[in-house]
C-alpha positions, 0 to 999 in steps of 0.5 A, a space after each residue: 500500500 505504502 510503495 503504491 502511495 509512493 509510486 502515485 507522489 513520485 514526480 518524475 513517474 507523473 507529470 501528466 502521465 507523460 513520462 509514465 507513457 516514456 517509461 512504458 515506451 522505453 519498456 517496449 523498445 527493450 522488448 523489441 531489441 530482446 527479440 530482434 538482436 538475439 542472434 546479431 553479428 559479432 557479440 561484443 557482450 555476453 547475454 546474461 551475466 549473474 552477479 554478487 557481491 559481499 561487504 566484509 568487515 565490521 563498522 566501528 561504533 564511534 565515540 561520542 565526543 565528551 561534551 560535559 565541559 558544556 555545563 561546566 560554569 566559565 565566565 570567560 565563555 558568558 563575558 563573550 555570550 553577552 558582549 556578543 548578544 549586546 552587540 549594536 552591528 555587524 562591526 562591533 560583532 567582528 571585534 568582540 569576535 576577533 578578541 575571542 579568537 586569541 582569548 578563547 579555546 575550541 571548546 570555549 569557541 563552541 559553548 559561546 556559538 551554542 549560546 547565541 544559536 540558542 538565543 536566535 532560536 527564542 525568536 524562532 519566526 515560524 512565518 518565515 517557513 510559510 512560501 505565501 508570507 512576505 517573511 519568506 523572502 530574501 536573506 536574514 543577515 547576522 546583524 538582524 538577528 541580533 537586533 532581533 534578539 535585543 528587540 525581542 521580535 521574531 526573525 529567522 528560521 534554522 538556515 538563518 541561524 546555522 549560518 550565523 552561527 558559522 559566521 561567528 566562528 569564522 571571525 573566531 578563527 574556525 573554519 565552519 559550514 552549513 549542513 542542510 539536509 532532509 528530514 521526516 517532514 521537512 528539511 533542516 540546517 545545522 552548523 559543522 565545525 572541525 577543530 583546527 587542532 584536532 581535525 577527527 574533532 568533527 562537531 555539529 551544532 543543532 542550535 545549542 544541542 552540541 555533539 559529535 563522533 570520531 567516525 570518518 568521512 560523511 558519516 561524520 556528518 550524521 545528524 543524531 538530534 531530533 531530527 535525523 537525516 532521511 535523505 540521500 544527501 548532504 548539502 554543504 554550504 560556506 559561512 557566507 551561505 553559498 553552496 561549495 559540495 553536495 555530498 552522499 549520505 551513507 544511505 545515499 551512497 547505498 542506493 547509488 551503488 544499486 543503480 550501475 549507471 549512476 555515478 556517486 561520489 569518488 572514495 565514498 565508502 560503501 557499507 557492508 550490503 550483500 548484492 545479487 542480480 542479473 544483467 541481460 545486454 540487449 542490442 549486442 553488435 547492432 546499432 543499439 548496443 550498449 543497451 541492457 536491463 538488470 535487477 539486483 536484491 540489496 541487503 545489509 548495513 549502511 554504517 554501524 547503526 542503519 541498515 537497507 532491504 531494497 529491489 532495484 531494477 533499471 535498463 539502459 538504451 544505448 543507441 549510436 549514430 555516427 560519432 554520438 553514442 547516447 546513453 538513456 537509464 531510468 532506474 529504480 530502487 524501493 525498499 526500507 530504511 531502519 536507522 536507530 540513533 542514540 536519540 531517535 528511531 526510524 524506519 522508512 519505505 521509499 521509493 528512489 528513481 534515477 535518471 541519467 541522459 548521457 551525450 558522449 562521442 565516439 573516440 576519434 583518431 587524430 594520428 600518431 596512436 593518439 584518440 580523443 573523445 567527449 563525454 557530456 551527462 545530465 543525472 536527476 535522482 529524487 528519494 519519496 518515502 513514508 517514515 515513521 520515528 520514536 524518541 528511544 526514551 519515550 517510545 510512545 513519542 510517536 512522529 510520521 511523515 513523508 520523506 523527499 529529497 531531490 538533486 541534478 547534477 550536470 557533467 562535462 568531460 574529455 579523454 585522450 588517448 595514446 596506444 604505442 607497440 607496447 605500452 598505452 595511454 588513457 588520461 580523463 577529466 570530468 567536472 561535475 556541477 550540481 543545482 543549488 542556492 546561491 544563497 541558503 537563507 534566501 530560499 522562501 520555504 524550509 523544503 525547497 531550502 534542500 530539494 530545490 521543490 523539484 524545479 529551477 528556481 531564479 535564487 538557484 544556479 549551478 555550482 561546481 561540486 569537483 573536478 576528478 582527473 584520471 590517469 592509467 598507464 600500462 606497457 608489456 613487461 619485457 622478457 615475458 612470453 605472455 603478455 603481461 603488463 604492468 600498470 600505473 593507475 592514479 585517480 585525483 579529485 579536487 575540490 574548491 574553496 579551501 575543500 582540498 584534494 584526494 588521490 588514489 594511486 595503484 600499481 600492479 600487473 594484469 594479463 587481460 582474460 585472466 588476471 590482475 593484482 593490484 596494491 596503492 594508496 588512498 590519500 589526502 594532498 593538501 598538506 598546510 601549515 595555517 589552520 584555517 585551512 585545513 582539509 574536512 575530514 568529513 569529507 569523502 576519502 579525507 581522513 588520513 592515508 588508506 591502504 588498498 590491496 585488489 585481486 581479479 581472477 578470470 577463468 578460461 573456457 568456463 566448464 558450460 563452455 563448449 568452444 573458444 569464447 571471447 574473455 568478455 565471456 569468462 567467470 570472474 572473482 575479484 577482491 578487494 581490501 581497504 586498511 583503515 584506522 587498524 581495520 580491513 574493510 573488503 568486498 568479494 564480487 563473483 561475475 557468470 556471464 553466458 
């Protein structure tokens, strides 16, 4: 009853049914292309490939940071509350939070933003949440909110106050950001600030409920309050309101890793879920190859405290004309979502639909072994879910509501290409951008605040989110009989806006149609001297140096084959492990094709 509620709300299946009739249509090609393209001339895949694949590994539980020192009476702390909320403008606010700087440690830091989030939120102004009232519109400015506060009169709502609370810290001398987010019922906005001294210091501010955890990467980011993050992503915005990265949650990285055409954040780290599906490629050696539809069943943790029970099921029309290969998937993922925080318990059913448009060229040969091609993508993704949530310590507190979430991304990229007589070169750059408030505060209503109310809006433009900049090397080992390769392979993403830049960079040998075996590295290549600019460590891949080891094993002449089959055709086993933070996390993938 739930998933068909679900399915009846899901924008992108309505909109006067059209899309729906483009979905069945896009069904009834793949139908065509089953029958009509079975038997076509020279195969470049096989017709069905059976997959799965297992997490390995347990999470650690992270530790709660000690926040006691937060009841703890310091007059120093109270001298800066009240001289800040005293303050008469946005000068006199600069000063008193420049002296605080040097007077002032982390922790103390945090007690004094706790403070005046706090008295912000007594003068909470709920007709700003309401689209229709003139309250809505436009930007409530740090100074206004203390003038509020002095005045004793309503203005602002989370957005406004998680970003003055950034604001305060950054003339504190600590580097923080806005995280905005989907929750049962709505969207929220909390503050993040890292300590400068101690970067694993990860903490989050929902007014003055102050927390935080040891835990790496975006699960640092999780919101254990009231209200608990339900969506697929995390918004991050700057001090001054503007976006700079969109970041998964760990249930969104989930989801994605479900859909296989659907790219999701380079060196997310993936949860313990067990995956079994079916791959059946359509249109092979036509004109429409690269077609193929598939269904996976999808189980297991998400981090330490969530897990997922989903289906999924999506397909792919490949269709090349000329030098344009166009790329069109439509996928789908429903299921449920259990999660229990030390605060809140919560359960959803949802339905997640993806959609990617992909517009790429065809390597083109421009002489001396050289190949150059372009690649372009649009990905839309929207999460609709009914959720259902209890305070742990009062399991009669009873919360219901709907979850939505919605994002677009936009893509560009090129690859260049060399092949030599015996050693090859590949070298790829793509940037993605993602639609989002220019300015969170000014977003007129607390839903479109994070989902953009599923359109475009006039206060919204498209934002860069990262550039990731492939390298693969490989040259014929000499004195080998076979052919054996080594190769070098380095992958680096950069970030804007202080965010830094991550790099993975493996070595290994391979021998195509039968084996690889790889070993590299994960790391961090910001290194800086001044605080301020310190890499987050909430940040995919982030956290300190990560050690990996991969091993792939392909089988020749499977024993259902009777003749010589192309290597495309040979079973695979590959594994894969990650040391992180005196841990192995490792996943095993197992590949049939026939």
């Amino acid at each position: 009853m739930r998933c068909t509620i679900l399915l009846e709300n899901c924008i992108l299946c309505k909109t006067n049914g059209k899309i729906l009739m483009n979905i069945r249509i896009f069904i009834g090609m793949f139908f065509l292309l089953f029958m009509s393209n079975l038997q076509a001339d020279g195969p470049k895949r096989p017709l069905v490939e059976f997959t799965a694949s297992a997490g390995m590994g347990n999470f650690t539980n992270p530790s709660k940071f000690d926040t006691s020192y937060l009841h703890v009476p310091s007059p120093i702390v109270d001298q800066y509350t009240e001289q800040l909320r005293q303050a008469q403008d946005l000068e006199e606010i600069q000063s008193i939070s420049s002296q605080a700087a040097g007077e002032l440690n982390f922790n103390q830091k945090v007690r004094v933003v706790a403070n005046l989030e706090k008295t912000y939120l007594a003068h909470y102004d709920r007709d700003r949440t309401d689209q229709e009232h003139p309250n809505s519109f436009g930007v409530v400015t740090l100074e206004q909110l203390h003038a509020c506060a002095q005045n004793n009169t309503k203005c602002g709502v989370c957005r406004d106050m998680a970003v003055g609370g950034a604001q305060i810290f950054k003339m504190m001398g600590v580097e923080s950001y806005v995280l905005a987010y989907a929750h049962t019922g709505g969207s929220h906005a909390t503050t993040v600030a890292q300590d400068p001294d101690n970067p694993k210091n990860v903490v989050k501010l929902n007014y003055d409920y102050v927390y935080g955890t040891d835990d790496e990467g975006t699960r640092a980011l999780v919101q254990d309050t009231v209200f608990p993050n339900m969506g697929f992503q995390y918004r991050m915005y700057d001090s001054d309101g503007r976006p700079v990265a969109n970041l998964p949650t760990s249930f969104g990285i989930a989801l994605d890793s479900t859909l296989p055409m659907i790219k999701g954040a380079p060196f997310a780290i993936s949860g313990n879920l067990k995956d079994g599906g079916v791959r059946i490629n359509l249109g092979r050696g036509s004109m429409l190859d690269g077609s193929f539809i598939h269904a996976n069943k999808v189980t297991g943790e998400t981090d330490h405290q969530s897990e997922i029970d989903s289906i999924s099921a999506g397909g792919n029309l490949g269709l090349r004309l000329g030098p344009i290969q166009s790329n069109t998937y439509i996928g789908v993922n429903t299921g449920s979502y259990q999660t229990q925080r030390s605060i809140k318990t919560a359960e959803m059913d949802y339905v997640y639909v993806a959609i990617r448009q992909e517009i790429n060229t065809v390597a083109r040969d421009v002489g001396h072994g050289i190949k150059i091609s372009m690649q372009s993508a649009v990905q839309a993704r929207q999460l609709d879910g009914e959720a259902f949530e209890h305070l742990n310590s009062n399991p009669h507190f009873i919360k219901e509501g709907s979850v939505r979430d919605f994002k677009v991304d936009m893509e560009a990229g090129a690859t260049v290409s060399w092949t030599g007589i015996n050693s090859s070169l590949n070298l790829t750059g793509h940037t993605i951008y993602f639609v989002a408030l220019d300015d969170i505060r000014d977003a007129q209503d607390a839903e479109s605040m994070h989902t953009s109310d599923y359109g475009w809006k006039k206060q919204e433009g498209l934002h860069h989110n990262y550039t990731m900049i492939k390298l693969n090397y490989d040259k014929k080992i000499p004195f080998t009989k076979e052919d054996v390769r080594g190769f070098i392979e380095s992958t680096i993403v950069m970030r804007t806006r202080g965010l830094g830049d991550r790099g993975r960079f493996d070595v290994g040998i391979k021998k195509h149609g039968q084996f690889s075996l790889y070993g590299g590295i994960d790391t961090p290549l910001n290194i800086y001297d001044s605080p301020e600019d310190e890499v987050p460590t909430w940040l995919p891949g982030a956290q300190e140096r990560t050690y990996r080891f991969g091993l792939r094993y392909e089988w020749e002449n499977a024993p259902w084959q009777q003749q010589q089959m192309p290597s495309s055709y040979n079973p695979q086993i590959s594994l894969n492990i990650e040391e992180r933070r005196d841990r192995y996390n490792g996943l095993v993938r197992l590949k049939l094709p026939f």
